[in-house]
C-alpha positions in Angstrom: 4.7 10.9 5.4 4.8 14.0 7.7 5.1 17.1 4.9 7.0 19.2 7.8 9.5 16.0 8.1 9.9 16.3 4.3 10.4 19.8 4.5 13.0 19.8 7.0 15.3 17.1 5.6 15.0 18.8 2.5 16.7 21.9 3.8 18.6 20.0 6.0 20.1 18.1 2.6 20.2 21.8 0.8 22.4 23.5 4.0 25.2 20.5 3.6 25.8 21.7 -0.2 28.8 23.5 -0.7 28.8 27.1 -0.5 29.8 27.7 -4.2 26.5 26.3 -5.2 24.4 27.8 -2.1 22.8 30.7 -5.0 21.0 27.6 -6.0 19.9 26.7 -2.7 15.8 27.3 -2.4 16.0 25.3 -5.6 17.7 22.6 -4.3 15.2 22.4 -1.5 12.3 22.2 -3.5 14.2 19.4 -5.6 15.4 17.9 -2.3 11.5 17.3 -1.0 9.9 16.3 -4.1 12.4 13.7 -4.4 11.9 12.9 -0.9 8.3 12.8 -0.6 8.1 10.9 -4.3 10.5 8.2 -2.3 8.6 7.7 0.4 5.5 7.6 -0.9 7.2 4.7 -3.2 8.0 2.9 0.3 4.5 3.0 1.3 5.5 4.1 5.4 2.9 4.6 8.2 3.0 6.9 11.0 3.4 5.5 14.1 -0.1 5.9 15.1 -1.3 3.9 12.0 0.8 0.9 12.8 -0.4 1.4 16.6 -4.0 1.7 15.4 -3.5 -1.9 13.2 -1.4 -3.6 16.0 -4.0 -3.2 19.1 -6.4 -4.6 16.0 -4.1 -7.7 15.6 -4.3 -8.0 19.4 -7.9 -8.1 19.4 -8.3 -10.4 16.7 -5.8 -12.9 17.9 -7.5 -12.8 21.8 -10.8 -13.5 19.8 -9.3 -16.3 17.6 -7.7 -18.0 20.9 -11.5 -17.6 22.8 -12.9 -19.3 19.3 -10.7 -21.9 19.8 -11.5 -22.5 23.2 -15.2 -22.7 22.7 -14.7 -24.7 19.8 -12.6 -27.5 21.9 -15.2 -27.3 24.4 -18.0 -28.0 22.3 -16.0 -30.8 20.2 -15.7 -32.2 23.8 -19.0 -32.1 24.4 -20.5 -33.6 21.0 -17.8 -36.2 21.6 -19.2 -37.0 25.3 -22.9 -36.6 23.7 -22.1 -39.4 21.2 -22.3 -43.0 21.6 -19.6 -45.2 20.5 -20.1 -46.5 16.8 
C-alpha cells in the first residue's frame, strides 16, 4: 500500500478528533498509520498497476489457450481424416 496514502488518512483520521484531545494529536497519527498500514497489509491489496500488470497476463494466456485449442481441433480433425475406419 502507498505509505503517502497511509500517511494522509492517518492525519486525515487525527484532524476529525475532537479538539479537547488535539494535544495528543501527532500521537494519534502515528497510531492512526500503523494501524492502517498493519490492516492493509492484513488485506493483502495491489496497486492498480499490479492488477493491470496480472490482467493483460490473463489476457495473454487465455488468447494462447483459445489458439491451443484451435490447433488441437485441427489436428484431431486431421488424425481423424488420416485414420481408416476400424
Amino acid at each position: 500500500m502507498d505509505a503517502k496514502f497511509v500517511e494522509d488518512l492517518a492525519r486525515k483520521l487525527a484532524a476529525n478528533v475532537p479538539g479537547s484531545v488535539r494535544a495528543l494529536q501527532a500521537d494519534l497519527e502515528r497510531n492512526f498509520e500503523a494501524l492502517l498500514s498493519s490492516t492493509f497489509e492484513k488485506l493483502q491489496l495491489v496497486t492498480r498497476e499490479e492488477f493491470d500488470v496480472q490482467r493483460r497476463v490473463l489476457e495473454r494466456t487465455r488468447d494462447k489457450l483459445t489458439r491451443v485449442e484451435a490447433d488441437l481441433k485441427t489436428l484431431e480433425e486431421k488424425l481423424a481424416c488420416a485414420s481408416p475406419p476400424p
